[in-house]
N, C-alpha and C positions, 0 to 999 in steps of 0.2 A: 282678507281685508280687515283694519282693525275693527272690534265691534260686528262683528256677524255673529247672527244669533240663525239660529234653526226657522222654520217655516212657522207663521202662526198655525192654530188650529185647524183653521178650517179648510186650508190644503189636504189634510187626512182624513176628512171626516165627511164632508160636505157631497152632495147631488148635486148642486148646482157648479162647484166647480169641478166634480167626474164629467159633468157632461160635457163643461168648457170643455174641458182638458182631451173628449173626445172629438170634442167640432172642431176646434183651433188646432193641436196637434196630431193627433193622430188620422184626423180627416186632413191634415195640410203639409205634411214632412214625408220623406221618404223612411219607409219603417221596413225593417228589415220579416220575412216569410220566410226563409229559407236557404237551402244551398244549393248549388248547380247536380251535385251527386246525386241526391236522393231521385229527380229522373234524367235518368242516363239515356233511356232510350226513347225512339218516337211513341208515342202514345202515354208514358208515361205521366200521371198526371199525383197530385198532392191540391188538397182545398184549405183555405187559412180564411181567417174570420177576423177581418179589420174594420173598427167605429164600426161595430153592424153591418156590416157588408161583409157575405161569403163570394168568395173567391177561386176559380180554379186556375192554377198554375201549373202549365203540361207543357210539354216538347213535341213540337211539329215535323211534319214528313222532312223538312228539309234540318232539322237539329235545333231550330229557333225557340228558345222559349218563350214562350206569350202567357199574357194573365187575360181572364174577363171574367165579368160576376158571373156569377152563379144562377142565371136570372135565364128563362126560357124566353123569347121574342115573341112568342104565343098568345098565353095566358100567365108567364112569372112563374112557373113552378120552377120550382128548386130541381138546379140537375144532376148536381153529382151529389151523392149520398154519405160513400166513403171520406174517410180522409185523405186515402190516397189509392192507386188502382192503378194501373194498365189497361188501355180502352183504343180499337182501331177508329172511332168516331165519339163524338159526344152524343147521345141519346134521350133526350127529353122522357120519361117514366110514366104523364099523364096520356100525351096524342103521339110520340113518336116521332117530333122535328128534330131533322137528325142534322149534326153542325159536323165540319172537319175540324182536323188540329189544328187549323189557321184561323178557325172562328165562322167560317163563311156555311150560310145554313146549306145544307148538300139535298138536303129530304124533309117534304113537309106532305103526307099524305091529304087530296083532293084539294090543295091550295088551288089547284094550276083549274078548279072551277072558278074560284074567284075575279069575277072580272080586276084586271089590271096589279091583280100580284106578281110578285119579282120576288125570289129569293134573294137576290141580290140586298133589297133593301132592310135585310131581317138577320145580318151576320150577329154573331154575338159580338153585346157591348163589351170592347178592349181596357182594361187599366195599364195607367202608366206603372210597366216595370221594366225593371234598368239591375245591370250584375253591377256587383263591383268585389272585386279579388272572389270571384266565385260564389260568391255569396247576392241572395238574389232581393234584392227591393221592390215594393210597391206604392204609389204616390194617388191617392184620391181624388187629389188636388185637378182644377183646371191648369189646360197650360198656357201659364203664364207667369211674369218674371216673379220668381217668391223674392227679390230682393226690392223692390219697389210696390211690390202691389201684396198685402195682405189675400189669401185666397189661393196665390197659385205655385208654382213651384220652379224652382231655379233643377236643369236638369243635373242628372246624379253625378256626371264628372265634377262638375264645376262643383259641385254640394262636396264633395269629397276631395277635389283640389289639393285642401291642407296634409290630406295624408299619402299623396301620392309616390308611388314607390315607396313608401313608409318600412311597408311591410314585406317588403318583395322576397325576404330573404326566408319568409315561412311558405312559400309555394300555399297560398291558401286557395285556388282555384283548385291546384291537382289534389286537393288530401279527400279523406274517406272519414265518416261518419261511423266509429265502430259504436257506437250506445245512444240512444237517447232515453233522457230519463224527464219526467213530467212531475210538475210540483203544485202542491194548491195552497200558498203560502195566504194566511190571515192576516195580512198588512197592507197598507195603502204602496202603491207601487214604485214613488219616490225612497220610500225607507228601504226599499232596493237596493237603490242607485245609490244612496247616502252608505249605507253598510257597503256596500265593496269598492268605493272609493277612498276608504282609507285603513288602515291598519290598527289604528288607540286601540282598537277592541282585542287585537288579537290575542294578547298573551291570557287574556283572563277565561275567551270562547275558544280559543284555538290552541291551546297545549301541542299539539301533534305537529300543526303549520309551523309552529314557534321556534320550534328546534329545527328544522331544516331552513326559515328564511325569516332570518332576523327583523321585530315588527318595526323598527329604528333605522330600516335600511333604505327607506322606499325613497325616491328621485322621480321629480316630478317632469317631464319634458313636454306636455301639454295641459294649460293652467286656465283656459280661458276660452269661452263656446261651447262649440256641442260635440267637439270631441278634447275627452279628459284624460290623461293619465300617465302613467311612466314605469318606472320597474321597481322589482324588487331583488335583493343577492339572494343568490341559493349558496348553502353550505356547500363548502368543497365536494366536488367529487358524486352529491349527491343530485336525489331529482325526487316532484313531489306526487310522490306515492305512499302506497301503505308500507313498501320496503323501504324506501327512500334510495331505491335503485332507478335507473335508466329504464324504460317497460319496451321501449321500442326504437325504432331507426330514428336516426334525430328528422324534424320534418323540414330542412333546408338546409343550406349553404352556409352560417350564421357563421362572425368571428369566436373566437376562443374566448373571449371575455363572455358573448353573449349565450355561453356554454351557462352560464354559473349566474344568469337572470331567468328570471320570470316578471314578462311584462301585461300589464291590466289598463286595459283602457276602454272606458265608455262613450258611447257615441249614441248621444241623443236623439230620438228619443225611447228605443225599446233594444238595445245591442248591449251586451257587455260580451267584450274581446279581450281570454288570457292565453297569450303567448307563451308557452314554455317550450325547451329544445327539443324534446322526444314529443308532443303531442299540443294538440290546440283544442280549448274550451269557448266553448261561445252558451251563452246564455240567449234566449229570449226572453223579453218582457210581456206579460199580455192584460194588462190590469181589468177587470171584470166586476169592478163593483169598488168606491170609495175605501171599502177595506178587505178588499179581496186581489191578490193575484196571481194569476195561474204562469208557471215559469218552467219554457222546454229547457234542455241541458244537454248538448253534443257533444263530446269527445273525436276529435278528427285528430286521422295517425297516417303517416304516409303512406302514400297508394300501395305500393309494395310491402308493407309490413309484415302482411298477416302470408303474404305468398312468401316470402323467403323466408329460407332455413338461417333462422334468426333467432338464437335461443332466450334474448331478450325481451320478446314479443309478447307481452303481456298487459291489454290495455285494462282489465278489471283490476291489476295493480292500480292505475291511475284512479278510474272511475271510480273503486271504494272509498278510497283516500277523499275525493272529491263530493263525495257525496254523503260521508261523514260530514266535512267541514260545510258543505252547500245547509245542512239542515242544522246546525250550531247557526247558519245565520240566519237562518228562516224563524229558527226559535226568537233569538233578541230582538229579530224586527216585530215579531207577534208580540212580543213584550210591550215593546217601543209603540205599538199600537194602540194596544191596551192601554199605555198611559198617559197616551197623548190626547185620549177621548176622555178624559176624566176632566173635569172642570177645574181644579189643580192649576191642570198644565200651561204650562205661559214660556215662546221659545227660549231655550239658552243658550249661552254664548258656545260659539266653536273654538277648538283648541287651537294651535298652531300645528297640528299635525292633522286636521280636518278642512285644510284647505278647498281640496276638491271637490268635496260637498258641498259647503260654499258657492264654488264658481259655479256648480252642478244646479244649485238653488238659484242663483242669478240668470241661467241660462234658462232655466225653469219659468222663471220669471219673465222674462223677455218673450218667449211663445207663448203662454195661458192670457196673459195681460194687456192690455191693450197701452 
């Protein structure tokens, strides 16, 4: 839009609006925890830590995945430890109340002295989560319509409506998670989401990206809400790694055009989703402090990759490559930090090649603000 200019200060700097920005969004949105792979089997479980609330997200005897806090029915102690484990029951560490994979308390030693105790009434408290293309969401929120009422939540099909079948052509439920890699990036968690939303920067921070995918190439095919983004050409024949070869089995069905893209789209408010033929990136977001953010990074390659005689199969091709380029931008937004806390700073205008950030910022806008 003409005349957009960057966030004032005190978006990047401020307590009072980290805390909004935890009550309002991340207490009220559906925010992405995970993928359906990481537990495959029953008992399998994995903890994530959302607006202050720990979490455990595990698969049940009958294949269901369920979320609930972290919270014992007891006395609150904290039950799972790990960040992630294999467990035939949930086990409380202080008295030994012991839950099933459905939540329902199974064992609570001399309860049954208590006049008028029920296990029944002591399952562990449930969060709303909901998959979507394999990928697993959590909502804090009460339920109720997030499209009229401030507080609650609109469920996840209808939240994801716009992108439906979108993506179908990348099989994102069946891929495999071959790396995750953890990041403690020293920037406010917007300047994120502003950095991989657009390209201006690349040719000056990305030399290596430069040459395989032209920074003048990008096409925008979602410009507006809380999911952004579009593609970009890949150089003939190649793909984005350290060889700038193919590293593994392409992860879909895609047409021959969509051979020679790499697509990047974000989705408000902690996802960033890159599409490429041989392999999928996903980003988490997890902001920890006004100018701290901590950021997982998956690499998913088709199920089959690593089991067939495939002499291609190389995902630390991809991962190095990406993890050069993931801390070139970790660096400019620690920059970008740094100079936005200076008393100096006053926002400047966006380019015509910084659209998305932009719409990123408006969108931003419309959940922290009333």
């Amino acid at each position: 839009m003409p005349g957009a200019k960057t966030l004032l200060q005190r978006y990047f700097i401020s307590a009072e609006i980290f805390a909004k920005e935890q009550e309002r969004i991340f207490s009220k949105q559906w925010v992405l925890v995970g993928h359906q792979s990481q537990i495959v089997r029953a008992g399998d479980y994995f903890t994530a830590q959302v607006a202050g609330e720990s979490m455990i997200v595990v698969r049940d005897q009958r294949s269901s995945i369920r979320g609930f806090y972290n919270v014992c029915r007891h006395r609150g102690t904290r039950l799972c430890q790990d960040p992630c484990g294999q467990v035939r029951a949930i086990q409380c560490p202080y008295h030994a109340w012991t839950y099933a994979l459905d939540g329902r308390l199974i064992g609570a030693p001399h309860m049954d002295e208590v006049l008028g105790f029920d296990k029944a009434d002591y399952s562990l408290r449930p969060i709303n989560l909901a998959l979507w293309e394999g990928f697993i969401f959590v909502n804090l929120a009460d339920a109720r319509n997030a499209s009229t009422e401030r507080g609650g939540y609109m469920p996840l099909e209808e939240w994801f409506a716009p992108l439906a079948r979108k993506f179908a052509h990348w099989n994102l439920a069946t891929l495999r998670s071959a790396k995750r890699l953890e990041y403690d990036v020293r920037a406010n968690w917007k300047l994120i989401f502003e950095n991989y939303s657009e390209c201006y920067h690349c040719p000056g921070v990305h030399p290596a990206l430069s040459k395989l995918t032209p920074y003048d190439s990008a096409e925008n095919d979602l410009s507006e809400g809380p999911f952004l983004g579009g593609f970009m050409r890949i150089a003939k024949g190649k793909s984005l790694s350290m060889s700038g070869n193919t590293c593994a089995l392409l992860v879909g069905d895609m047409s021959a055009e969509d051979h020679a893209r790499v697509f990047y789209y974000s989705i408000f408010p902690n996802m960033l989703l890159s599409l490429h033929p041989d392999y999928v990136m996903v980003h988490q977001i997890w902001p920890t402090s006004p100018e701290q953010t901590r950021i997982l990074c998956d690499w998913f390659f088709h199920p089959e990759a690593a089991g067939v005689s495939d002499p291609s199969y190389n995902p630390e091709d991809a991962i190095e490559f990406w993890d050069m380029t993931n801390k070139q931008d970790w660096h400019v937004c620690e920059l970008s930090q740094q100079g936005i806390s200076s008393r100096a700073y006053e926002p400047g205008p966006y380019s015509a090649r910084e659209s998305i950030p932009a719409a990123w910022d408006r969108e931003y806008l419309r959940s922290v603000e009333d």
